[in-house]
N, C-alpha and C positions, 0 to 999 in steps of 0.2 A: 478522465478527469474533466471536469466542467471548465469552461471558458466562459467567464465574466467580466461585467464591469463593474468594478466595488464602488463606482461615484453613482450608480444606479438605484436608488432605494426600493420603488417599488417594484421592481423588475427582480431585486432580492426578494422581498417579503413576501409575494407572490409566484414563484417561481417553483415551474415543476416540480423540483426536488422537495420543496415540501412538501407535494401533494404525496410523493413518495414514501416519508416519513411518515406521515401521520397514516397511510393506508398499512403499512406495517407496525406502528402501536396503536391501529385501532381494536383489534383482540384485546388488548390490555386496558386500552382506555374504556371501551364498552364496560368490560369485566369492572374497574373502577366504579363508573357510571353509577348502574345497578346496585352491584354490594355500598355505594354511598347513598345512594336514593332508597334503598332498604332502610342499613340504618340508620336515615333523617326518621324514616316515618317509624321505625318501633320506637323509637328514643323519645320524639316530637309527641307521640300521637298516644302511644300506651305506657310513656312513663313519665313522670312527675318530672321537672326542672331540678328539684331540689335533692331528689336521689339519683344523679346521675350530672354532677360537676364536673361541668369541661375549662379547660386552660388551655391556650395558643403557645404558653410559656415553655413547657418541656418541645413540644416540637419548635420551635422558633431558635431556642441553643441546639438543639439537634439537630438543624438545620447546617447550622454557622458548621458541624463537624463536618456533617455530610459533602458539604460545598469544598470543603477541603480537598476532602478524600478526591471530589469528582475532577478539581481542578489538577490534582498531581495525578489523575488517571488518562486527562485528555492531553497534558504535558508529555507523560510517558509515551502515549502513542505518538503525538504529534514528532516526538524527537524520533521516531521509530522511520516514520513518512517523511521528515528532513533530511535523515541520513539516507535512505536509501535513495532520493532526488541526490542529493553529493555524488549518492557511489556512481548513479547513471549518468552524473554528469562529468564526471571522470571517464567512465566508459567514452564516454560520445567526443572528450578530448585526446584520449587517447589510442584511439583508430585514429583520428585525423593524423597527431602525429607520427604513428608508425606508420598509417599511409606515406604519408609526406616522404618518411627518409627512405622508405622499400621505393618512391619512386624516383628519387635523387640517386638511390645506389646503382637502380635498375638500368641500362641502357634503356631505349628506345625498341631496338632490334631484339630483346626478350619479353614480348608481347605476351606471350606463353604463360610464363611466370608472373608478370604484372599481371595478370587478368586472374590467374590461380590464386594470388595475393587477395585480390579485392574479394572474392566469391569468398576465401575462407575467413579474411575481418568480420566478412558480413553474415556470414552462416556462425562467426562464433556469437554476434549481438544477438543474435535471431533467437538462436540454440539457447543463450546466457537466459533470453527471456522467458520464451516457455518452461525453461529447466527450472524455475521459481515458481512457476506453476503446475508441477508434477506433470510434464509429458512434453517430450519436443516435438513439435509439426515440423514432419520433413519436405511436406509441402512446400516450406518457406525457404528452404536451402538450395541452393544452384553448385551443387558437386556434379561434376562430368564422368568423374573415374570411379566408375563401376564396385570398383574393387576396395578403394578407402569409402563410400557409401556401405558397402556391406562390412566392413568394421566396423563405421561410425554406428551403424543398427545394433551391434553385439556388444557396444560400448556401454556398461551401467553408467559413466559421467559423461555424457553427451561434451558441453562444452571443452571440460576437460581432456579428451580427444582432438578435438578441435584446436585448442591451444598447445596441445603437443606435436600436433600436425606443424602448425605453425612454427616451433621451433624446430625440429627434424629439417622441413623445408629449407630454413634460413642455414643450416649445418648444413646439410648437400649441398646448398650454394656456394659456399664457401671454403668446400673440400675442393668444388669444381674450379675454384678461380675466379668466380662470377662477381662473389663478395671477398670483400678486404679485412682482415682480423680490428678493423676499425668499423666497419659497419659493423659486423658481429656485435660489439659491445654497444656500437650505438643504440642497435635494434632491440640490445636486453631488458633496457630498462622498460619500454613499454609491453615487450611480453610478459615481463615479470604483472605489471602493471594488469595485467586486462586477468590472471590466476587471482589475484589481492581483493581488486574490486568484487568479481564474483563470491570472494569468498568471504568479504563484508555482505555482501548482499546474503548469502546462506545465512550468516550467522544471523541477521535480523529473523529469516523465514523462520531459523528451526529454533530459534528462541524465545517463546513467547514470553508476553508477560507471567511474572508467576502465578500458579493457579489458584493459593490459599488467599491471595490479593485479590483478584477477580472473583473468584468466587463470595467474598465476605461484604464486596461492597454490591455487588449484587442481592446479596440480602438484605442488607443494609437498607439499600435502597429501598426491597419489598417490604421490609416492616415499616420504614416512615412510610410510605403512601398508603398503606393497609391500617394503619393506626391512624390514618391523620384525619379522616372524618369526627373522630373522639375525641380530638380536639378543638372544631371550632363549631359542633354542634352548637354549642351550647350561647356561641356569642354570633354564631352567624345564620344559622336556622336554614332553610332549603336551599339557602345560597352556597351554604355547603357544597353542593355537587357541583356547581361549575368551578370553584374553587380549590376544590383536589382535580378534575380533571386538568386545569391550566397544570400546578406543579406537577402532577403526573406525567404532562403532555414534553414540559420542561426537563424533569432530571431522567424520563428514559431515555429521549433527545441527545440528552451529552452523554451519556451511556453507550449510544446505540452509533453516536459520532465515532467515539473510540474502537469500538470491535470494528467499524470500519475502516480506519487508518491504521491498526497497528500490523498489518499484514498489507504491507503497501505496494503488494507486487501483483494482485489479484486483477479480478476483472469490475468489481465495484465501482460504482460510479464518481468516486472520491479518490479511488486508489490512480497510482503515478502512470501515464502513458506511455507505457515502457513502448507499447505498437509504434507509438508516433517515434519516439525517442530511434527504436531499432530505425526504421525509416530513415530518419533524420542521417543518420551513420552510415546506412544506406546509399545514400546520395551523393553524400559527402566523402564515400570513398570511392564510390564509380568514376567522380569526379576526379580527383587526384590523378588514379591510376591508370584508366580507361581512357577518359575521354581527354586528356591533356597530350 
């Protein structure tokens, strides 16, 4: 995710990322281009004004729908990219506080356990992240025991593993004596808590927007900018062509915004910092458990 200053104007308006955009609708914008610079000059050049009547009017109400359509398309997504910033920020409070009370319940003298604690909070954040991006890096995971690593490999839900581990653990501790039938309940509610989230976060991944929606205003879309030369031929003449490239450049733009956001777990340059986030949890549980 980009990190900016919105009191900034020209450091917006100028700024990489739309150097990025526009290198990615310039296939389309080119293609625009041309097929308007063509038909300025058949229209203009080999056909009479008066057999060939353009109006701004049809595309100008067809505008007013389009802009509709595009603003409950960047709504949709945007709420897609909101929730899913909630669900990780749930995550990132809820380690903290099962860190907290795994280390209230823990003595001191089970180092052991406190440190198996924090490695598995932080291998389920880790695991939770890439699992949204089809494939876990086990790179990123700090398991010692040989033996629960080659489970977690044969496991089709990675995190889900993980947070089963989690609870197994806290049940052995408390068969042992270690925990109190009072921690046990205490520690429920954010086990439960860290299966939920993940499973809001799925539900965003494997539900896209629906396709006959996406797919209709994407045509939509291509017929206004494909027609829309034939409509201001006629009252704007060669100036035509920089004026379908601007709206062109404009509604692929919020188009091209939303297939970015609405898949908000990715690696896009817009999508949510789950790296930084896991990190963040990271930290913040070493701390608790380890280093205190």
């Amino acid at each position: 995710m980009i990190n900016y200053n919105p009191k900034v104007w020209f450091d917006l308006i100028f700024h990489s990322y739309s150097k990025q955009v526009l290198k990615t609708l310039l296939p389309a914008l080119l293609f625009m281009g041309v097929f308007t610079a063509f038909a300025c000059y058949v229209l203009l050049e080999h056909v009479q004004p008066n057999q060939f009547p353009s109006s701004p009017t049809v595309h100008s109400l067809l505008g007013i729908v389009l802009g509709l359509f595009l603003v409950f398309r960047t709504n949709s997504a945007y709420d897609r990219w909101w929730e899913g910033r909630r669900l990780w920020g749930g995550l990132v409070n809820s380690t903290r506080n099962f860190a907290m009370k795994v280390s209230a319940a823990l003595p001191k003298e089970e180092a052991k356990n406190r440190l198996w604690f924090a490695q598995m909070i932080i291998n389920f954040a880790f695991a939770m992240k890439e699992h949204l991006r089809n494939g876990v890096d086990f790179s990123e995971l700090e398991i010692a025991d040989e033996t629960l690593l080659d489970q977690l490999k044969k496991a089709s839900h990675k995190p889900n593993f993980i947070a089963s581990s989690l609870y197994n653990k806290t049940e052995e501790l408390f068969r042992s004596n270690i925990l109190t039938g009072y921690h046990l309940l205490n520690l429920d509610k954010e086990l439960k808590d860290f299966v939920d989230l993940l499973g809001g976060c799925e539900r965003i991944k494997k539900t896209p927007i629906p396709y006959s929606y996406t797919m209709y205003i994407k045509k939509f879309i291509f017929i206004y900018i494909i027609t829309l030369p034939f409509g201001f031929i006629g009252t704007l003449g060669y100036f035509t062509i920089p004026t379908v490239l601007l709206v062109s450049f404009i509604l692929l733009s919020v188009e091209l915004i939303a297939e970015e956001i609405e898949d908000p777990f990715g690696r896009d340059i817009n999508d949510l910092p789950t790296d930084d986030l896991a990190e963040t949890i990271k930290l913040n549980v070493r701390e608790i458990l380890i280093l205190r």
